[in-house]
N, C-alpha and C positions, 0 to 999 in steps of 0.2 A: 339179891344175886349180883355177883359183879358181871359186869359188862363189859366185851373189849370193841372198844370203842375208839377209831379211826376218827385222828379228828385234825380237819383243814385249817392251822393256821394262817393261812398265809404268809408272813413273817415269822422268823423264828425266832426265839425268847428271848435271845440276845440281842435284837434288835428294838430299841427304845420308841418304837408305836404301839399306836392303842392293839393292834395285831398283837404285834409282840411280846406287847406285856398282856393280854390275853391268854397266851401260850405260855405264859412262865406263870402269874398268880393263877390260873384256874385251874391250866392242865398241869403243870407241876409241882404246884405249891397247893393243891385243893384234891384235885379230880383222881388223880392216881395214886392215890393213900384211898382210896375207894371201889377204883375199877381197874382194868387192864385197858393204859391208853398208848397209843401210838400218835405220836405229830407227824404230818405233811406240810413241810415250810416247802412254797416257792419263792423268799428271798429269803436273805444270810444265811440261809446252805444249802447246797444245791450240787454237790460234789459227789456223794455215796452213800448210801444206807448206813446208820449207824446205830450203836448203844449207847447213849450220853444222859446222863442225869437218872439214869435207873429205866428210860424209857426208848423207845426205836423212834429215830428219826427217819421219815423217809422223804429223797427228795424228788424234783421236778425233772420232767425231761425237757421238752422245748416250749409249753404251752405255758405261760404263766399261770394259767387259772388251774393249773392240775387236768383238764380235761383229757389230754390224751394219757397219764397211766393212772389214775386214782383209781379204776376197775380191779386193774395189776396189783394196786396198794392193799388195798380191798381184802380181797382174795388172800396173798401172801402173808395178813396179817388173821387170819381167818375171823376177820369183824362181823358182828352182830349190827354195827352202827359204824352210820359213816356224818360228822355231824360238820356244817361248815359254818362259820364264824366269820363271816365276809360277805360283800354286794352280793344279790341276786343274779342281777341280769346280766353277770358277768358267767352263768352256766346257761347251758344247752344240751349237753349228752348228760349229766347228772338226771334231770329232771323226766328222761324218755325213759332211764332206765332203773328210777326210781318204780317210774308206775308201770313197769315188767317184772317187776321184785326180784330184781338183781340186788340190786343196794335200798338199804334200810336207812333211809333220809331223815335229819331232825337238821333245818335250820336256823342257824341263830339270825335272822332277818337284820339284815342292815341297807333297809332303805328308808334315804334322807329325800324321797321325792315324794310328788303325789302317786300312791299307788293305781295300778290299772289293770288293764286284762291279762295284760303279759303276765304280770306278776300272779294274776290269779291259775293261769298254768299254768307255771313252773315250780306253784307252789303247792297244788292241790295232790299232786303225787306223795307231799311227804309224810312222815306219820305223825309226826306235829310241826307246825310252825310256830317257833319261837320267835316274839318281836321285842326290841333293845327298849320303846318304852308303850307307856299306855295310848300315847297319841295312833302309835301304828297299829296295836293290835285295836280299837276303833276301827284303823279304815281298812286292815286286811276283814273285820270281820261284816262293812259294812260290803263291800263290793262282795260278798256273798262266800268266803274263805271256811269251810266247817273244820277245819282242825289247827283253829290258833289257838295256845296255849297260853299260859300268864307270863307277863314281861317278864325276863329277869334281865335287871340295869348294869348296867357296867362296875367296878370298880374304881375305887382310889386308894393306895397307902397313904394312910392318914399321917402314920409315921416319919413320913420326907414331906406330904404335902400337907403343911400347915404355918401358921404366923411363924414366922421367927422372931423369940424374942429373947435367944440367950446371949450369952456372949460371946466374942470372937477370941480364938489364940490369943490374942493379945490382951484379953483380960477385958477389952471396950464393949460394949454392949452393940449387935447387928441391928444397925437400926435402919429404915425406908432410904434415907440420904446417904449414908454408907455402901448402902447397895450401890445405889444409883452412879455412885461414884466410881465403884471400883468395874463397874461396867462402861467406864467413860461418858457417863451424863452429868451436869452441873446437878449438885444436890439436892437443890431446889426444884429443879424441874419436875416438869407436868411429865409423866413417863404413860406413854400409849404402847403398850406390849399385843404386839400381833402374834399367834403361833399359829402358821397353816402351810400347807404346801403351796410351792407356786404351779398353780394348774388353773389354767386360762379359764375353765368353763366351770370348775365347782368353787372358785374362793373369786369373787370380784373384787379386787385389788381395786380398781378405777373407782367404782362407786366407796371403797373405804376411803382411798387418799380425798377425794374429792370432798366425801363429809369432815376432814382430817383440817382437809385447807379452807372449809367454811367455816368450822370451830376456831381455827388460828388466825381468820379475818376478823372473829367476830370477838375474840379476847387478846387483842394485839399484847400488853400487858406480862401476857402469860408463857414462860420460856416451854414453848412443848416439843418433846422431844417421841420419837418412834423406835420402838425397838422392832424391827420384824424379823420373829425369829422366821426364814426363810432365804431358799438359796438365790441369791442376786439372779442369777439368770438359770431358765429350766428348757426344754425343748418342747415340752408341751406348755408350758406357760409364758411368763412375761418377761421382757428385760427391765425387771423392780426398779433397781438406779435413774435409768430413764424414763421412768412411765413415772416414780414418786416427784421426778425433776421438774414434770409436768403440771404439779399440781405442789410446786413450792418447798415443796423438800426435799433438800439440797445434801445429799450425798458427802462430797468434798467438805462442807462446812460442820456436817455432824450434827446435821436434825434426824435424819436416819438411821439405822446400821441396820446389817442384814447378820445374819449367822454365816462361819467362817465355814466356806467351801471345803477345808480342808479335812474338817472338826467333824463335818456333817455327813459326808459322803465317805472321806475314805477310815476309818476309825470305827468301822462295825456296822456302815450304813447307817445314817441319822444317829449318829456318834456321840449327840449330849447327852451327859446321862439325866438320871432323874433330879438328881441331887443340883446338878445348872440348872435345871428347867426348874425348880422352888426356886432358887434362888430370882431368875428372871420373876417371876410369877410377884414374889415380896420383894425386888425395885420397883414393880410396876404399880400405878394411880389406878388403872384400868386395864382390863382386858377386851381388847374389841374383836372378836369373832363373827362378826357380822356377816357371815358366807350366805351360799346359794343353799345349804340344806347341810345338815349333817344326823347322825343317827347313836346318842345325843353328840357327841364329838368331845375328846376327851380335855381337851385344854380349857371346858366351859366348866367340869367339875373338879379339877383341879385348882384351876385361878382362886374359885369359889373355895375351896379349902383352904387355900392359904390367907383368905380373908379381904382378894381385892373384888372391886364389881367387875361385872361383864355385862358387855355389848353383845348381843346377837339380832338374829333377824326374825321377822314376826312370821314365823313357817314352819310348816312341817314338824318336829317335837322341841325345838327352841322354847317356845313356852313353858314347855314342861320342866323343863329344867332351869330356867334362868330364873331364879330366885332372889340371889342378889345383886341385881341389875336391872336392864332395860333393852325392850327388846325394840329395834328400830322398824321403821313401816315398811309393807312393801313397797317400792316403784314401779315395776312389773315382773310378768311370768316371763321366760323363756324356754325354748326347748332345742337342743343340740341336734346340728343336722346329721350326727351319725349315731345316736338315739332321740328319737321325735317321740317317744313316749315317757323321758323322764323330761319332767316339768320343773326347773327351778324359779328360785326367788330373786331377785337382785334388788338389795334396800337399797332406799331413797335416804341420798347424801344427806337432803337435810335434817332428815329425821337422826342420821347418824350424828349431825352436831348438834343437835337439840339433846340427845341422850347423853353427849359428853359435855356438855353443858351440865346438867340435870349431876354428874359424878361432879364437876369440879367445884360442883356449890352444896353441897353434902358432908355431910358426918362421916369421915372415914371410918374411926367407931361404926358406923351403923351397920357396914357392911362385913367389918370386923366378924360384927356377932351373928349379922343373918346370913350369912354364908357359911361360915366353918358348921355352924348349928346344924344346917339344912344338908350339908353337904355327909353328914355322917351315916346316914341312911344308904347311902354309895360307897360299900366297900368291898374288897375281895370278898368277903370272908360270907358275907351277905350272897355274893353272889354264885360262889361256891355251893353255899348252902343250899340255893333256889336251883341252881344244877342237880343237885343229888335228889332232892322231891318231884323235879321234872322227869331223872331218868330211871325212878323207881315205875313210874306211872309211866313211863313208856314203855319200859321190861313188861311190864302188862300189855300192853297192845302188841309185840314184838312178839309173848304167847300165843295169843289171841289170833292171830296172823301167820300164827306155825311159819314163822320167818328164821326161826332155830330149832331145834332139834330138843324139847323140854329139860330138865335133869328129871329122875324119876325121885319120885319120895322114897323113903326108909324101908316103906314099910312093901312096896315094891320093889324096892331093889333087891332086898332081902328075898322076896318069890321068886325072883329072878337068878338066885343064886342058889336057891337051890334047887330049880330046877338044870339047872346048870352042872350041879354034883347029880344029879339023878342020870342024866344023860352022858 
């Protein structure tokens, strides 16, 4: 039966994050050639209710998290399902008026911390809890969660994110040093490709450059260069330029580069498109993703598609997905004074030069094969898929729950009709 189903991107489609491209390959290129959906982006539109791409956009009013009209959304779109595809512990009225059965709740779980009690309230109202991998649905169902569901994993297009190995306009073949070039690094170079926001307390910058500047003590030899795709300075983050100056990489001289302010922000909000970001992903030696937690974090399965290793941290579902790579140690836990219930990681520097070490003495072949390999199993199409078995099996419980008004069968409707000419 199709379902209309309210669904929270966050970002909207045209906006090149893992959000973003959530809302374009699931909800418009998967889920609505199936059900009656509706998007809620609170960033890249935010202007007026609209009709675009065959489906209703609705936007934000002042809350970013949707909290104050997503009821209004709700309602107005006369939803059966209201499904959010973003951080937890970013709701509060969602979750009171989940379990009033106002709103019919399926979240797509996206947390990258250790889970806890919060989480287990805010989540026990809904009518399943979907988690992004199997590391999560583990610990929602070990802190005692009864309605978690089977992960379904994020996608990648395989189609932009893969080796490049054809030729370029000019008839020369796109090859690792060509890249590297035409992104202004000497060809030769050791290419260390970051892709993360700059946000002080989920990506530790200091512990990456710090394992960055032990590696590059301890292979003087080796010209290594940093791509950080990331905007030089944030207001919730770091002034990058100076904090990487800190730890030996030097801005002015072009050991670093940051992505261009201009490119990123004003160009459709985080303005590269897919098709830069392969490209960065095949100049790069490495991808080091080494964060505080992610849920899996999209630039870990893509790197891995286009066939280079990744760095991550030994935490939270990092394992689960770094495949072709190395996951570096923890150094400690921390917790945020204005959430003291999510717990991050912050790897230890030197584990992060041991593991770049570990790529720079390696078979680039090796990774070639066990990446793209592993990485095929992560696709829209899969994931799409794993939606539509989820939301057959929740149409069941939404019966089940007289949470909508049933359709009658044939053979009732028909009694019903003619009782209807008799009368």
């Amino acid at each position: 039966m199709r379902l209309r189903i309210l669904w929270y991107a966050k970002d909207a489609p045209n906006v090149p994050s893992a959000y973003g491209k959530i809302a374009d390959y699931v909800v418009l290129k998967g889920l609505k050639s199936h059900h009656d959906m509706a998007l809620f982006c609170t960033v890249g539109y935010d202007n007026c209710t609209v009709e675009g791409d065959g489906i209703l956009w609705y936007p934000r009013l002042a809350d970013m998290n949707g909290e104050d009209v997503f009821l209004e959304h709700y309602k107005d779109f006369n939803a059966d399902l209201y499904v959010t595809a973003t951080d937890i512990w970013i709701f509060d009225k969602l979750p009171n008026l989940a379990a009033q059965g106002q709103v019919a709740w399926v979240p797509w779980c996206y947390i990258d911390y250790e889970p806890c009690k919060l989480d287990f309230q805010k989540l026990s109202p809904a009518l399943r809890a979907i988690p992004t991998s199997r590391w999560l649905q583990g610990r929602l169902k070990a802190i005692g969660l009864e309605n978690v569901g089977e992960p379904i994993f994020l996608g990648v297009d395989h189609n932009i994110f893969r080796p490049w190995n054809e030729s370029d306009s000019d008839g020369k073949e796109i090859t690792k040093a060509r890249l590297k070039a035409s992104l202004g690094f000497p060809s030769d170079c050791f290419d260390i490709l970051m892709v993360q926001m700059n946000q002080e307390f989920r990506k530790p910058f200091e512990e990456q450059f710090h394992g960055i500047q032990i590696f590059r003590e301890r292979n003087p030899d080796v010209d290594v260069r940093v791509h950080c795709h990331s905007l030089p300075r944030s207001h919730d983050g770091y002034s990058l330029p100076e904090l990487a100056l800190q730890y030996g990489l030097d801005y002015q001289k072009g050991d670093i580069r940051f992505a261009d302010i201009y490119t990123m922000v004003c160009k459709g909000v985080l303005g590269y498109s897919e098709h830069s970001m392969a490209k960065m992903y095949n100049a790069a030696d490495v991808l080091l993703n080494a964060t505080a937690g992610e849920s899996p974090g999209m630039p870990v399965l893509e790197g891995q598609s286009c066939g280079i290793p990744v760095i991550t941290t030994d935490f939270a579902c990092f394992p689960e997905f770094t495949i072709a790579g190395y996951c570096a140690k923890v150094q400690k836990y921390v917790h945020a004074p204005t959430m003291p219930w999510c717990k991050k990681a912050l790897p230890d520097p030197y584990s992060i030069a041991d593991c770049l070490e570990k790529v720079l003495n390696s078979d680039p072949n090796r990774w070639l094969k066990v990446g793209v390999e592993a990485m095929k199993q992560y696709s829209w199409q899969n994931c799409v898929d794993a939606w539509l078995k989820q939301l057959s099996e929740i149409d069941e419980l939404i019966q089940l729950k007289c949470l909508k008004i049933p359709v009658p069968s044939e053979e009732i409707q028909k009694v019903a009709d003619e009782i209807l000419v008799l009368t």
